[in-house]
C-alpha positions in Angstrom: 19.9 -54.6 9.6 23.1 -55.2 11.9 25.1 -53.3 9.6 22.6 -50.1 10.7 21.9 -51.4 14.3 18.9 -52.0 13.7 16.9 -55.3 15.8 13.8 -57.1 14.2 12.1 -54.9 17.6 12.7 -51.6 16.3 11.6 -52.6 12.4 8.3 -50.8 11.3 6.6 -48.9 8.1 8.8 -45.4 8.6 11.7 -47.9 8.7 10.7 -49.6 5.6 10.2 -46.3 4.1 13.4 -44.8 4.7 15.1 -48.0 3.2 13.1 -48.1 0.1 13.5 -43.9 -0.5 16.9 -43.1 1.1 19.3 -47.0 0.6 17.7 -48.2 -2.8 18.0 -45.6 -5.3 21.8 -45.4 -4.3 22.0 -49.1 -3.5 25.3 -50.9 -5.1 25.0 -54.0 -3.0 25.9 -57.0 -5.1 24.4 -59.9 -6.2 22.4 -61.9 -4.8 20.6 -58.7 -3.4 17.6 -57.7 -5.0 17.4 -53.9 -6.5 13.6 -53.8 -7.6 11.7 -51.3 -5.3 8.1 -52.9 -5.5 9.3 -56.2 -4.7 11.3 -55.2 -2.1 8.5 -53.1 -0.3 6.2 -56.3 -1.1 8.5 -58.4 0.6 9.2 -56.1 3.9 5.6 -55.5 4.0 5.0 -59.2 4.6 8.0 -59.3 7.0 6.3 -56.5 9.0 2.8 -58.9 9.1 5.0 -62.3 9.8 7.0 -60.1 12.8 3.6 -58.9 14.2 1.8 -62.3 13.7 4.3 -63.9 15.8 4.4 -60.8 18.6 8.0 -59.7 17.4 6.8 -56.0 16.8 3.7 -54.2 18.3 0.6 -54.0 16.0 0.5 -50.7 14.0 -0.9 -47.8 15.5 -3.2 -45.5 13.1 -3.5 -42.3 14.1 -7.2 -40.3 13.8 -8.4 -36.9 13.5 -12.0 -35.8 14.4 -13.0 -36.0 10.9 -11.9 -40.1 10.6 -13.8 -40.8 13.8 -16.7 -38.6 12.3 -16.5 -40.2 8.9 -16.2 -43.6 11.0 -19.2 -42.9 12.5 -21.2 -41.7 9.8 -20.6 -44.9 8.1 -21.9 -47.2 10.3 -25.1 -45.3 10.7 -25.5 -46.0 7.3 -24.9 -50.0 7.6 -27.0 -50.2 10.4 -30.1 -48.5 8.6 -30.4 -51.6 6.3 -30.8 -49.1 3.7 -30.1 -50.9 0.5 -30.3 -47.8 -1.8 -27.0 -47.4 -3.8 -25.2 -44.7 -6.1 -26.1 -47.0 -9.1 -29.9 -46.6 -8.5 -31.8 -44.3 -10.5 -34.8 -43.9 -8.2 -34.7 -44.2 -4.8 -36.4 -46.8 -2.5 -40.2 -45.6 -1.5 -39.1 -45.5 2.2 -36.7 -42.9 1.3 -39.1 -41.2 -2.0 -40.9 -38.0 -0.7 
């Protein structure tokens, strides 16, 4: 990180990212550094969780659309019915038969 500036503050996913696609396919670092891309993104993944645990970096910040909110919505409509008629039913419940 010091080589590229970089403070445990300014770590997060599109950091990760840009080490696992753009430094590790072309990485020649020696021994004892570790070259195998799902552990590494593994590993940096549960850095970003320890860093945010202990208020190092911000939470993550997902961004929504209209339809995720919508979606979001829809769903708990569903939850909140109580309905317990499921895609593996073959008949529906008798509340919801015509």
């Amino acid at each position: 990180m010091s080589q590229c500036g970089l403070d445990a503050e300014n770590l997060d996913e599109e950091v990760v990212a840009r080490f696992v696609d753009g430094h590790l396919p072309q990485c020649r670092c020696p021994f004892p550094v570790r070259h195998a891309r799902g552990e590494l993104r593994a590993a940096l993944g549960h850095l970003l969780a320890v860093l945010r645990a202990n208020a190092v970096i911000p939470a993550r910040v997902l961004e929504t659309t209209p339809v995720d909110e919508e979606s979001n919505s829809t769903s708990s409509c569903f939850r909140v019915s109580g309905s317990s008629y499921s895609k593996g039913s073959r008949r529906p419940p008798a509340s919801l038969a015509a």
